[in-house]
C-alpha positions in Angstrom: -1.3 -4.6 12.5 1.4 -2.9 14.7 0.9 0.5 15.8 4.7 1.2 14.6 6.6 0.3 11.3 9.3 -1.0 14.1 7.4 -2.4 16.3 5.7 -6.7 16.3 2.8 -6.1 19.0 -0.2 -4.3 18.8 -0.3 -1.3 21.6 -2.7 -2.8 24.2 -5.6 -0.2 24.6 -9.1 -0.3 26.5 -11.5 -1.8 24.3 -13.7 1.2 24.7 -11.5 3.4 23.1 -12.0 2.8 19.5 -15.9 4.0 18.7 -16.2 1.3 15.6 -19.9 2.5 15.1 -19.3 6.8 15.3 -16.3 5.5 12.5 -18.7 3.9 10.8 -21.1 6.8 10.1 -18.2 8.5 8.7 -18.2 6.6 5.3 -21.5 6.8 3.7 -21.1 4.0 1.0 -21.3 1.5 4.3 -24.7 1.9 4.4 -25.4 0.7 1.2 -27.1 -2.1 0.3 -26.1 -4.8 -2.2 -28.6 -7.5 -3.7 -31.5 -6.3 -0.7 -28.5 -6.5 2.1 -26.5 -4.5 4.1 -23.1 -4.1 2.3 -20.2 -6.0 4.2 -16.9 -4.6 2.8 -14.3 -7.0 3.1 -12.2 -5.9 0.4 -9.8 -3.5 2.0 -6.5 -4.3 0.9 -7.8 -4.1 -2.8 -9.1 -0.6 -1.8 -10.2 1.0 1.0 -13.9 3.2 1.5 -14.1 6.9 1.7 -15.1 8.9 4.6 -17.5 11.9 3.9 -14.8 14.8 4.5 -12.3 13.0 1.6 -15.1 13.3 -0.7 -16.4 17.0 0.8 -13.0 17.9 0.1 -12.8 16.8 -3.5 -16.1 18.1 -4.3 -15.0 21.2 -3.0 -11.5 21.4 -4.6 -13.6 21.4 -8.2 -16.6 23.4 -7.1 -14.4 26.4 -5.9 -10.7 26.2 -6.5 -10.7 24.2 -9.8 -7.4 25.1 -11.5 -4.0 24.1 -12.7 -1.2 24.9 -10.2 2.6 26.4 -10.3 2.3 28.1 -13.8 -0.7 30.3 -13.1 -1.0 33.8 -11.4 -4.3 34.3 -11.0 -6.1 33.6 -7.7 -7.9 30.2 -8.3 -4.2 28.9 -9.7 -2.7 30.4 -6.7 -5.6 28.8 -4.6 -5.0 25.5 -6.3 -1.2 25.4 -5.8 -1.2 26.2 -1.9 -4.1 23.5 -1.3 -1.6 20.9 -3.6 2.0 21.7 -1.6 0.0 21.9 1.3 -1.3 18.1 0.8 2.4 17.5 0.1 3.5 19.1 3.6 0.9 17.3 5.2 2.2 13.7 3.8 5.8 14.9 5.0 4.5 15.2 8.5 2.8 11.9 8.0 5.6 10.1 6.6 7.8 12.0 9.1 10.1 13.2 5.9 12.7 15.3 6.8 11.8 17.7 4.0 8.9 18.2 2.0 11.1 18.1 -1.2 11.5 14.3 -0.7 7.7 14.0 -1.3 6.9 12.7 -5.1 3.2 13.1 -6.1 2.8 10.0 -8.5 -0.2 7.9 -9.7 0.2 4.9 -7.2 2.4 2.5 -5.5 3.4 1.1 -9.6 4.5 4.3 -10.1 6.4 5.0 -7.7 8.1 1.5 -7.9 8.6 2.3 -11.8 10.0 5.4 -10.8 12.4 4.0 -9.1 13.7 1.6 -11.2 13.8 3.5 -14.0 15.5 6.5 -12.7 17.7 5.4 -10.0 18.3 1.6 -11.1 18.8 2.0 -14.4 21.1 5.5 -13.8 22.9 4.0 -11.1 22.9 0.1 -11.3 25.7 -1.1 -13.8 25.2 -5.2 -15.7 25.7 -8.0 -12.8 24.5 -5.7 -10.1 21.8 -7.4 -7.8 18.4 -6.5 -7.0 16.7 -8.5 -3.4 13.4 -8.9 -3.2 11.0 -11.2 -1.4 8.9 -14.1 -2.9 5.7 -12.8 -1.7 5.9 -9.6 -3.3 3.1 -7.9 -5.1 3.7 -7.9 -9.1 4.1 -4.0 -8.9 7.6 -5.2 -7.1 8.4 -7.9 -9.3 7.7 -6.7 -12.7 9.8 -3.8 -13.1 12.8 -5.4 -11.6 12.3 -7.9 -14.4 12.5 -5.4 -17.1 15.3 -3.3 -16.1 17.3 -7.0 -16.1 16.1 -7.8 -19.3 16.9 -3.8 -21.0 20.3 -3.3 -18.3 22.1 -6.5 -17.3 21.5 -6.3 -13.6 20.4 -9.3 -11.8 17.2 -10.3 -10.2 17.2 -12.4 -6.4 14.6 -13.8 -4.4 14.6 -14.6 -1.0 12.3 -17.6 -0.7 9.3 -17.7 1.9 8.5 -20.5 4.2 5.0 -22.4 4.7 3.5 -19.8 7.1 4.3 -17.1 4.4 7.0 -15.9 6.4 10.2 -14.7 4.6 13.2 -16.9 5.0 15.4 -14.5 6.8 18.2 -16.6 6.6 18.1 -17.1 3.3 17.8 -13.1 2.8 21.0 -12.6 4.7 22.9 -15.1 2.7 21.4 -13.6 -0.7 22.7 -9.9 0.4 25.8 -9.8 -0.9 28.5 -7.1 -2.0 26.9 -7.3 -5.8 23.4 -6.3 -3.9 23.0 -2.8 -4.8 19.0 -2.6 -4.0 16.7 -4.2 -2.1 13.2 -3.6 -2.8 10.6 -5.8 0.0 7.1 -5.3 0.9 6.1 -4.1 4.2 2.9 -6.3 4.2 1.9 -9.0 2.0 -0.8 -8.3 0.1 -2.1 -11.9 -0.2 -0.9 -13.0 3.0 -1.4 -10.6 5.6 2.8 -11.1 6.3 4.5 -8.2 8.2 7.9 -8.1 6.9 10.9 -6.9 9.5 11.7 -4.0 7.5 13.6 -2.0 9.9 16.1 -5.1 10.2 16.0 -5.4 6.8 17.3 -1.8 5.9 20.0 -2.3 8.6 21.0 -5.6 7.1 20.4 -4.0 3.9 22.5 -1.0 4.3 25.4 -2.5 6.5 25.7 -4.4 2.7 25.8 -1.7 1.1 22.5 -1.4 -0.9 19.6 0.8 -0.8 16.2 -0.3 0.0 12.7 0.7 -1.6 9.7 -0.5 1.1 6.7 -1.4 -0.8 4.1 0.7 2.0 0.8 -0.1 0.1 -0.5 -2.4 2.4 1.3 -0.8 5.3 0.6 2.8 5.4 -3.2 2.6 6.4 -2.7 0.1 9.6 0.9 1.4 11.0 2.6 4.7 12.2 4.8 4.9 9.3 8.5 7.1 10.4 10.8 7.0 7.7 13.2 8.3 9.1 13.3 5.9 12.4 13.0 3.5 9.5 16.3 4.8 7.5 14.6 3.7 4.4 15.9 5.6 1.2 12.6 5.2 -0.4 9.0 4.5 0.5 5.9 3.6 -1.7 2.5 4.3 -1.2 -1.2 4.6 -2.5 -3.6 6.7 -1.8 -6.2 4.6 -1.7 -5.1 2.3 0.2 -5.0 5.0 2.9 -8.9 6.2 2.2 -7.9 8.4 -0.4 -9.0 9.2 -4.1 -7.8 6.5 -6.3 -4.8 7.7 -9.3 -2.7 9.5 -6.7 0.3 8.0 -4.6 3.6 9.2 -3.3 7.6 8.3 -3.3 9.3 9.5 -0.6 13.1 9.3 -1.1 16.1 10.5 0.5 16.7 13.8 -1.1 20.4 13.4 -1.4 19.4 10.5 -4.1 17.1 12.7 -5.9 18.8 15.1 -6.9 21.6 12.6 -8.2 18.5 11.0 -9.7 18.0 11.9 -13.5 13.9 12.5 -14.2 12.2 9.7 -15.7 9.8 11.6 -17.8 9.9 15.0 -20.1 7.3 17.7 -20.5 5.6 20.4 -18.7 6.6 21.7 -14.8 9.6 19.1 -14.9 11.9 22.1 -16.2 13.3 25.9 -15.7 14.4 26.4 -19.3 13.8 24.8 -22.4 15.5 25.4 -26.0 15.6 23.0 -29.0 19.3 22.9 -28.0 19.2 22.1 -23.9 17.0 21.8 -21.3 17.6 22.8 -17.3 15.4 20.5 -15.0 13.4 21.8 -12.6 14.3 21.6 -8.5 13.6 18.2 -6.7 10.4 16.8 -6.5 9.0 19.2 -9.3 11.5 16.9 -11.6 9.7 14.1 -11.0 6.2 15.3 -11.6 6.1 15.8 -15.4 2.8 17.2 -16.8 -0.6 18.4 -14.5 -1.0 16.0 -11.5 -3.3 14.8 -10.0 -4.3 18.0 -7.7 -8.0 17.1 -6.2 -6.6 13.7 -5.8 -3.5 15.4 -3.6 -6.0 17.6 -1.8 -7.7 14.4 -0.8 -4.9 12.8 0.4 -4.8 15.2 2.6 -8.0 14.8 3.4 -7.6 11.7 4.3 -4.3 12.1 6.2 -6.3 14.6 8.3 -9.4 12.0 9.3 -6.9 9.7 10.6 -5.4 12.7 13.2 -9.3 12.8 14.2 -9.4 9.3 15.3 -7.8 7.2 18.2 -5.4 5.8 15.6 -3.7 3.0 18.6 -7.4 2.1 19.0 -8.1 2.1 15.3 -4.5 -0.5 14.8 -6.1 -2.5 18.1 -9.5 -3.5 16.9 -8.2 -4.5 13.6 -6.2 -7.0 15.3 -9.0 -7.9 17.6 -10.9 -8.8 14.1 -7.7 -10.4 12.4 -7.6 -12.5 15.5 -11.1 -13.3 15.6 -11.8 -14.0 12.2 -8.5 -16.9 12.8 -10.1 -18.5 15.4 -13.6 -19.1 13.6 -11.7 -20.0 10.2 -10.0 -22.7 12.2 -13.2 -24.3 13.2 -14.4 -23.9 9.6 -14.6 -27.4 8.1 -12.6 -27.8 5.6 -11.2 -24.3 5.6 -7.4 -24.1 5.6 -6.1 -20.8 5.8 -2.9 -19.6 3.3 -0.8 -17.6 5.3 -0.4 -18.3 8.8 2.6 -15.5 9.6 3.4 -15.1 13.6 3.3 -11.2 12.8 0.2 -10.9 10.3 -1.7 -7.7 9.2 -5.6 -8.3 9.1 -5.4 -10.5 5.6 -7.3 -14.0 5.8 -6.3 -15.9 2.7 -8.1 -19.2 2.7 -9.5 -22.0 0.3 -12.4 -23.8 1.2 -12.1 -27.8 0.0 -13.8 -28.6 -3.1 -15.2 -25.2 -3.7 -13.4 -22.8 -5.9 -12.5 -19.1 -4.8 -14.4 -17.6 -7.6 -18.0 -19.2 -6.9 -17.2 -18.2 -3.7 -17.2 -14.6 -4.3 -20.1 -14.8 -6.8 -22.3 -16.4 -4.0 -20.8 -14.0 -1.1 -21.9 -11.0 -2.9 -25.2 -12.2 -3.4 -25.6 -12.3 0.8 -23.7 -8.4 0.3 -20.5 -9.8 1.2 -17.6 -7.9 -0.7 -14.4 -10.1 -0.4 -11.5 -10.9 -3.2 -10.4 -14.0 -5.5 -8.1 -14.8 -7.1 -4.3 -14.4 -7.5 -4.2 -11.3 -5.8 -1.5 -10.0 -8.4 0.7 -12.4 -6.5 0.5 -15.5 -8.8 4.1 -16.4 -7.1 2.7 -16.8 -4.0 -0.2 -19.0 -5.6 2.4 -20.8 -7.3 4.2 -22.0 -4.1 1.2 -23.2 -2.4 0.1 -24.6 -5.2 -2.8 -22.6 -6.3 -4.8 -21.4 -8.7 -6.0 -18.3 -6.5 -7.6 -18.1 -3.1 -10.3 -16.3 -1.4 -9.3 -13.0 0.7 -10.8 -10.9 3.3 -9.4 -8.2 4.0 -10.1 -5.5 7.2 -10.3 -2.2 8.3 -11.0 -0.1 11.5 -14.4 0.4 9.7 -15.2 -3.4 10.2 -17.1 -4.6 12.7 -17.7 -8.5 14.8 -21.1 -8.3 13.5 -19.5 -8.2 9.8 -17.3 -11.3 10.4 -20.4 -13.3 11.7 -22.3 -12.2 8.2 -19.0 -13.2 6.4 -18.9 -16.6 8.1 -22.3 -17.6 7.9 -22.1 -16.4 4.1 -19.5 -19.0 3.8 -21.3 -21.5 5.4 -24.4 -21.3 3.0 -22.2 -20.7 -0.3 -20.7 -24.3 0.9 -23.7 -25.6 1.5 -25.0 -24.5 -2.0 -21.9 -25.5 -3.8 -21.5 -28.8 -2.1 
């Protein structure tokens, strides 16, 4: 994956400076074991593992700080809402926000996406407007679209994707027209591993005239996310993706366009006043965050935001490539493998089929040998559509992963095929 959002290489670095194994010890749940053997978690772009000091920190959080935040004077509220704005600061600095108010605590990537469309599209997108997204987007950027066309008029374009699962940026350019008010594009393919050029594609984007909503799910846990060098107006994330709790994710957005942006939902925190007869919203992002968050899953996003400033991150971005790059070379020696997804710039997805065999037995019989990878359609059943399938098999890495885990992975394969043959 590249060390920068901007960037297509990897930052060469010494192979000794990424301690995969002292990493490893970090995360607990690796050393389980599943059906007598040693877990191998290849699932990582469904959702990533824990380390021990995400966990600490939530079990903390409810053990001594346990409260609701903003509203209360008392000291454990008062605890509770510095440990949640600080979590939002701290995903500020990540992001590289210029201000913490364009931070929006939300439940997930979908969220955020709904968020978007529901506030700024439908507020600001008029019947015939255009909205440009790829083909190999994740249904969380697909879905949405589709509904505010159906409920407001506006118009939904896809710019196709070629064989390799590369998007057709030719295509884009001729799609991106003066009716193209938003364009909403994945950083990373979930089912393909793709890197998307996302910082041509805002400048393409916004010469046009159109915003542009990055899809970061895949992204933010593999790449030195900078909004701002990006110029993005809004950027979607999960938490878990990023070794966080699960149920807590962020928007970022411009905060010009927030505050032009009506809220999407009504009820507690979202407002200053309230009578039957008007209601005042509340400052940007508190407008946005209607009802009590999700506080111990903010304090360990945090958490997790501060692991990753422990670690050798360029080293952390280099070894997952080393694997990426490995684990292509011994899938095209596989017989009968053929990989789906074959992307010059790739994040460390493998996406294959196996001839004859289907994904899902596959799975079944890889998790007997304790091998955790994913089937199916990947909530991407475009994608499957093009190539002409059903759903494939997908591994998926980390920095936690290790050669000795691809060799387990591959020599799973090679006895589910032998079984299933």
């Amino acid at each position: 994956m590249n060390a920068t959002a901007h960037q297509t290489a990897p930052q060469p670095v010494a192979p000794a400076a990424f301690d995969v194994a002292r990493v490893r010890a970090d995360f607990p749940i690796l050393a389980t074991q599943i059906h007598g053997k040693p877990l191998v978690y290849l699932d990582n772009a469904a959702t990533t593992q824990k380390p021990q000091r995400v966990i600490d920190a939530v079990s903390h959080y409810y053990e001594a700080t346990n409260a609701n935040v903003h509203r209360g004077v008392h000291t454990l509220s008062q605890r509770a809402t510095d440990e949640f704005e600080g979590a939002r600061e701290a995903v500020r600095q990540f992001l590289n926000a210029a201000d913490a108010r364009e931070i929006v605590f939300t439940r997930g990537t979908t969220e955020s996406i709904n968020l978007v469309a529901q506030s700024y599209a439908r507020e600001f997108l008029s019947p015939g407007d255009e909205i440009l997204i790829g083909a190999a987007e994740h249904h969380a950027n697909i879905v949405p679209w589709q509904m505010l066309a159906k409920s407001r008029g506006t118009v939904l374009k896809v710019a196709p994707i070629n064989d390799a699962g590369e998007l057709d940026m030719a295509a884009f350019e001729r799609l991106l027209t003066p009716r193209t008010k938003l364009v909403a594009i994945g950083h990373v393919s979930n089912a393909l591993g793709t890197i998307n050029p996302v910082a041509r594609i805002t400048a393409l984007a916004h010469a046009a005239g159109a915003k542009v909503l990055i899809d970061g799910a895949q992204s933010v846990a593999h790449a030195n996310i900078d909004v701002r060098a990006l110029d993005c107006d809004f950027f979607a994330f999960s938490g878990h993706k990023l070794f966080a709790p699960t149920g807590i994710g962020v928007l970022y957005a411009k905060a010009d366009l927030l505050e032009m942006m009506p809220p999407w939902q009504g009820g507690g925190d979202m407002i200053k006043t309230v009578s039957f007869e008007h209601t005042e919203y509340n400052d940007i992002p508190y407008k946005f965050e209607a009802g009590t968050p999700h506080i111990a899953g903010a304090v360990g996003l945090k958490a997790a935001i501060d692991y990753l400033q422990t670690l050798d991150f360029a080293g952390a971005v280099a070894h997952e490539h080393r694997l990426l790059e490995a684990a292509t070379r011994a899938a095209g020696t596989f017989p009968g493998l053929r990989p789906i997804g074959t992307a010059r710039e790739k994040a460390g997805v493998l996406s294959f089929v196996i001839e004859g065999l289907h994904p899902q037995d596959l799975g079944v019989l890889l998790d007997s040998q304790g091998v955790a990878i994913r089937t199916g359609h990947h909530c991407a059943m475009p994608v499957m559509q093009y190539y002409g399938l059903a759903g494939t098999a997908r591994a998926s890495f980390a920095f936690y992963n290790t050669q000795d885990d691809l060799d387990r992975f591959f020599k799973a394969l090679e006895k589910a095929r032998d079984i299933l043959s």
